[in-house]
C-alpha positions as CSV (number, residue, x, y, z in Angstrom):
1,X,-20.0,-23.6,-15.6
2,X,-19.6,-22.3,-12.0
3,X,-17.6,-19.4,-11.4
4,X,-14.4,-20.0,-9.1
5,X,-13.5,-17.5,-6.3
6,X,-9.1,-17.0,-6.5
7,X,-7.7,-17.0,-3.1
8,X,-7.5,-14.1,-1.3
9,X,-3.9,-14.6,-0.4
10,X,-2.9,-15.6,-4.0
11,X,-4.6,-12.2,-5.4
12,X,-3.4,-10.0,-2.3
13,X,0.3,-11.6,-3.5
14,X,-0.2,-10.5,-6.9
15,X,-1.4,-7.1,-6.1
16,X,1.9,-6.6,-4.0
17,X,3.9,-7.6,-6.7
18,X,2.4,-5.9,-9.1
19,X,2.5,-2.8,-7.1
20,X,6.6,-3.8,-6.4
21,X,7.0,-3.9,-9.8
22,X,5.5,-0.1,-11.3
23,X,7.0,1.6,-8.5
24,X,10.7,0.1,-10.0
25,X,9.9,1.2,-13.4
26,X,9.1,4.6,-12.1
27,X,12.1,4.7,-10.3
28,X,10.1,6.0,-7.0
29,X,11.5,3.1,-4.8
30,X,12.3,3.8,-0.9
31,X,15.6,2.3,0.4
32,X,15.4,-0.3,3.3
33,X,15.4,1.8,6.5
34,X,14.3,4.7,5.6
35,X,12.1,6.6,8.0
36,X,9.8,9.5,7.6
37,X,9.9,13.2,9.5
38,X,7.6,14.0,11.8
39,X,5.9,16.4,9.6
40,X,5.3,14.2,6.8
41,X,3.7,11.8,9.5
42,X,1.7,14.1,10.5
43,X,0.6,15.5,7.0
44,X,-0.3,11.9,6.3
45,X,-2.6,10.9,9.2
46,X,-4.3,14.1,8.6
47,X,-5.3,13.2,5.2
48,X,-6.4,9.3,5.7
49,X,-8.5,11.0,8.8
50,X,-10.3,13.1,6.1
51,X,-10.8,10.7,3.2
């Protein structure tokens, strides 16, 4: 039997949902709107620049 490839966009939905969904059960949601300091912006480029 040949092996089927999902669709990228089916699998990327899931992943979001999925995703959605633990962050809800571990109550670490972020309200609409919500914006981040400067500092924590900062914090957080520095560390994807290093990874």
């Amino acid at each position: 039997m040949k092996r089927r490839i999902a669709n990228t966009e089916a699998v990327k939905r899931s992943v979001e949902r999925s995703t959605k969904a633990s962050a809800q059960l571990e109550r670490r949601n972020v309200p609409a709107g919500f914006v981040r300091s400067e500092r924590v912006e900062r914090f957080l480029l520095e560390r994807r620049q290093r990874g």
